[in-house]
N, C-alpha and C positions, 0 to 999 in steps of 0.2 A: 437539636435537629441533626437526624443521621444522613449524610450525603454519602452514595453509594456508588461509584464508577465502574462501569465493566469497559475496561481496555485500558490497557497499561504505556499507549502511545503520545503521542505529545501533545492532542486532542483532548485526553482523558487526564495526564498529568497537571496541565497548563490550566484547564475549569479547577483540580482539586488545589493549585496553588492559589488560583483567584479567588476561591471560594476560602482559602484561609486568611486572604489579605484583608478580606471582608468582613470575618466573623473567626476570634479569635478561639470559641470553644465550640463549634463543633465540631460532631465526629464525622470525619473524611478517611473512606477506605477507597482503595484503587486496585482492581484486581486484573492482573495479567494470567493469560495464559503462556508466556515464554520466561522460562528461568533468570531472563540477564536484567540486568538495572534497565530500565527506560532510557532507550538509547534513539539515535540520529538517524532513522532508518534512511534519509536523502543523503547520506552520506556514505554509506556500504560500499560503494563503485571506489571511493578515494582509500578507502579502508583495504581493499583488495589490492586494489596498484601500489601501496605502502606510501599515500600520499596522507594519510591521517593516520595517527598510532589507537590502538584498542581505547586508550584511556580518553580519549579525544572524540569519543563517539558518545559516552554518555551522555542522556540527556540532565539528568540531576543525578546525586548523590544519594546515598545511602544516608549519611549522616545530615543531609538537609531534608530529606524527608521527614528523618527522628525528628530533629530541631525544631520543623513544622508540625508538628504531629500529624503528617501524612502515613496511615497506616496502608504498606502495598503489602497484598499478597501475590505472589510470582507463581508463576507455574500452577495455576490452578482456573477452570472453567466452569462458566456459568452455563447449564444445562437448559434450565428453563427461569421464566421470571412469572408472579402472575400479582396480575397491576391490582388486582381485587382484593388482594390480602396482603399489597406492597408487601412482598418478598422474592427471594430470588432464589434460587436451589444450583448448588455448586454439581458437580461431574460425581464427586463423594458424597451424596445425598444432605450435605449439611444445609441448610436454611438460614439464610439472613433476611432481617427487615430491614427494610428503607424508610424516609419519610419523602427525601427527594433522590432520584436515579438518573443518571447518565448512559445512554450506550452511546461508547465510544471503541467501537469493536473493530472500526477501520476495514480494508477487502485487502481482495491476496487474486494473482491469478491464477488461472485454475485451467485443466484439462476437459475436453470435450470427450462424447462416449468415445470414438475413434482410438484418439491417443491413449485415454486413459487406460488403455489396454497395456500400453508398454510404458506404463510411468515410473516402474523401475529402470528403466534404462535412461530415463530424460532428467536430465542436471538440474534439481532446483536453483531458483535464486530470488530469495524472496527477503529472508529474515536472516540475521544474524548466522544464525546456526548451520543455514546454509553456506554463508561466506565462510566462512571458518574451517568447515568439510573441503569446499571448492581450493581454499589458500594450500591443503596440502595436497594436492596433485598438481598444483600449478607447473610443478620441475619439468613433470612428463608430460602435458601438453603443448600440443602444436597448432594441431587446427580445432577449429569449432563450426559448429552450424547453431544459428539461432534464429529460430521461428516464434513469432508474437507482435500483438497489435502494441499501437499505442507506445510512448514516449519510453517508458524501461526498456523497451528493445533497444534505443537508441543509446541510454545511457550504458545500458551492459555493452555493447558493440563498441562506445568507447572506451571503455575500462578494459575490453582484453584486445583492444589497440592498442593502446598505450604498453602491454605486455609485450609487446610484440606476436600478437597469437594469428593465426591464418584465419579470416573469417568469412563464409560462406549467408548470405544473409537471405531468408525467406521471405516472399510478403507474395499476397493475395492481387495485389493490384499490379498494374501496368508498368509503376515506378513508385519508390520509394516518395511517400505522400505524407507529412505531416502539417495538421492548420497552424504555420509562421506566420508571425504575424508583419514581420521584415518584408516589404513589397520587393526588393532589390534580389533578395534572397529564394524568397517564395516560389516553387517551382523547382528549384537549384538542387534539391538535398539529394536528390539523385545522383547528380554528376557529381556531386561534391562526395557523399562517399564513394565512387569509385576510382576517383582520383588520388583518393587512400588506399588506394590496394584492397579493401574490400569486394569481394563477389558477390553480386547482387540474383535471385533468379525468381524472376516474376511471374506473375499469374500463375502462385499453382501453391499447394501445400502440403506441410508431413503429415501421410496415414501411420507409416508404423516405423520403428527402432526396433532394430535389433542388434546383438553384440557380434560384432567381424574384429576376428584377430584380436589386436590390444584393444583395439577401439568399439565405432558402433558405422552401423550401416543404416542411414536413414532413408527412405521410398517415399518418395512424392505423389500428388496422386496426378502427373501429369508425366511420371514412371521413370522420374531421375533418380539415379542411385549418387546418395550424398555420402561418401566417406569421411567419416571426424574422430578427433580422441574424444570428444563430449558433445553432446547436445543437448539446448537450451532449450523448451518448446514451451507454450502456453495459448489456447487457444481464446481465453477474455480473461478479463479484470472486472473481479464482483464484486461490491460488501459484504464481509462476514454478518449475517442474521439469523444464524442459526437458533440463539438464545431465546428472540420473541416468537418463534414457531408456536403457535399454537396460543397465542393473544391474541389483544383487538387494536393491538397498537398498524396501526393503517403503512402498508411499504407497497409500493409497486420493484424496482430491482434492487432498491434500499431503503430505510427506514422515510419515511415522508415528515417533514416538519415546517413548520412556516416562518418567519424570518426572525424569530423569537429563538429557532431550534425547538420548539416546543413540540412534541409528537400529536397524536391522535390523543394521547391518555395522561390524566390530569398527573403531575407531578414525576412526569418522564421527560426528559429531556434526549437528543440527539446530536453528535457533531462528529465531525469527521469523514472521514473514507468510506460509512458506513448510508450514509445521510444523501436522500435527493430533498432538494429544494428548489421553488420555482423561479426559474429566470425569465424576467418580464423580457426578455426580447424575445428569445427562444417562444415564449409562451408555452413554457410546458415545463415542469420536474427537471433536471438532470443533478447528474453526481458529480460537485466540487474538486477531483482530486489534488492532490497534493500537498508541501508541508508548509506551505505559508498560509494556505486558506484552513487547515488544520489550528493551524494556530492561534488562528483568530478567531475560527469560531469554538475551540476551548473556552477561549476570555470571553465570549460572549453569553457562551452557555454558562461559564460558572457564575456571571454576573446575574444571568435572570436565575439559575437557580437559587440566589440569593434574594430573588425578589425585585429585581430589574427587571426592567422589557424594554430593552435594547434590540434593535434590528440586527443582523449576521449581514455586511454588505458582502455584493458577493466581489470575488476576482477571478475576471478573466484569463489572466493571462501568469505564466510561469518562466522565469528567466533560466537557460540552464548551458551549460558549455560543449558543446560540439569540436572536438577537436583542433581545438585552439580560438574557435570565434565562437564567442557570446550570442546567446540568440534567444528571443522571445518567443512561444510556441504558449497558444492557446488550446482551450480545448473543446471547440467549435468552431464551424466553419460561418 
């Protein structure tokens, strides 16, 4: 039995370990598209503040992969897959078969038409490779502006706090608004960053970047001129799906699977960042993010790849550190 993974993240890792704990000869390949070992992506922000060292980011070894016979290939993508002929066609036209598949493809956020216009100007911060770029200008940095939804705006704002960096913060709404789940709290995060010296500037957003002096000149569309050494920007958070384009495997904003991870098509499987599944309260689809519900449902998916039908419970809720106080933050209201 050839078990096939596309995504080299802790989703896509965690199924190829479970699925060797399970069955000692088959073949398990794991394919990434970024060069580095299968690393800690929830930990990048402590990596930058020198609060974790490189080696400390790993997520497995090289040589425990050997030792398992976990065969990864790094730095290579999967262009298309077609479920009819279980195979899957890499970016260099080469062709592998499967007998059972994972996408474990995870999402990334990304730029809207608007910005994407001046996306050379705006500071990634997504992946490893980015942090590592970002770590050598940290000397010459002072201020920043950083516009984007959703809980990584929050974590990068404290990682270049804790640097001591000037931070200028964008949001679309009235006040800084995340679903906490803390009722004491709830409300608060507002004042609570600005009583860090953060600058907060509401209801309004970046059109365009451009390069002033050493730094860059940002225009809002509510016609502030935001002066910074970098800026952050990202207009959503998607699943990467590129690869099933042009299948019948069934996605509305990410791959759709049902509490199995099972997709639309007989011996595909789905977990991760990439994956909506439905939540019976919600009543409706959404996207899991994060690295504990990753995690779990790797194990769950390598299990029924293996021939279990285990349900993915879901988790609501994600514990993470706010400048100095722990707090729970869900990802629905």
């Amino acid at each position: 039995m050839k078990h096939v993974i596309i995504g080299a993240g802790v989703a896509g890792i965690t199924a190829a370990q479970t699925i060797r704990e399970m069955d000692k000869d088959a073949e398990v390949v794991v394919i990434g598209d970024e060069r580095f070992l299968p690393y800690k992506r929830y930990l990048l922000t402590e990596f930058l503040t020198d609060s974790v060292k490189k080696e400390e980011l790993i997520y497995t070894s090289l040589d425990s992969l050997k030792e398992n016979r976990i065969k990864l290939r790094k730095g290579q993508f999967v262009k298309s897959i077609s479920t009819a002929d279980k195979t899957i066609t890499f970016s260099h036209n080469e062709v592998m078969s499967y007998d059972r598949l994972l996408i474990a493809t995870g999402g990334r956020p990304g730029l809207g038409p608007v910005l994407r216009t001046y996306k050379q100007y705006i500071q990634r911060y997504y992946s490893l490779k980015d942090i590592l770029l970002l770590k050598k200008k940290l000397a010459g940095i002072h201020s920043c502006v950083v516009f984007g939804d959703g809980l990584s705006s929050l974590d990068l704002i404290c990682g270049l706090h804790n640097l001591g960096k000037e931070i200028t913060f964008v949001v679309k709404g009235a006040q800084v608004d995340f679903s906490l789940t803390e009722a004491v709290f709830y409300g608060q995060l507002h004042d609570y960053l600005v009583k860090r010296g953060i600058r907060i500037v509401t209801e309004d957003r970046l059109i365009s970047v451009q390069p002033h002096g050493d730094g860059f000149l940002a225009l809002t569309l509510q016609q502030r001129e935001l002066e910074a050494d970098l800026i952050f920007a990202w207009d959503y958070y998607k699943p990467n799906i590129a690869c099933i384009k042009g299948t019948p495997v069934e996605k509305k904003l990410g791959v759709l699977v049902n509490p199995q991870l099972k997709t639309s098509e007989e011996d595909v499987y789905a977990a991760g960042d990439c994956v909506e599944i439905y939540h019976p309260e919600l009543k409706d689809y959404w996207i899991n993010f994060g690295w504990p519900n990753a995690l779990e449902q790797g194990r769950t998916a390598g299990r029924n790849m293996m021939g279990a039908e285990e349900e993915y419970k879901i988790k609501d809720t994600l514990v993470l550190k706010l400048m100095g106080k722990s707090l729970q933050a869900r990802w629905w209201k």
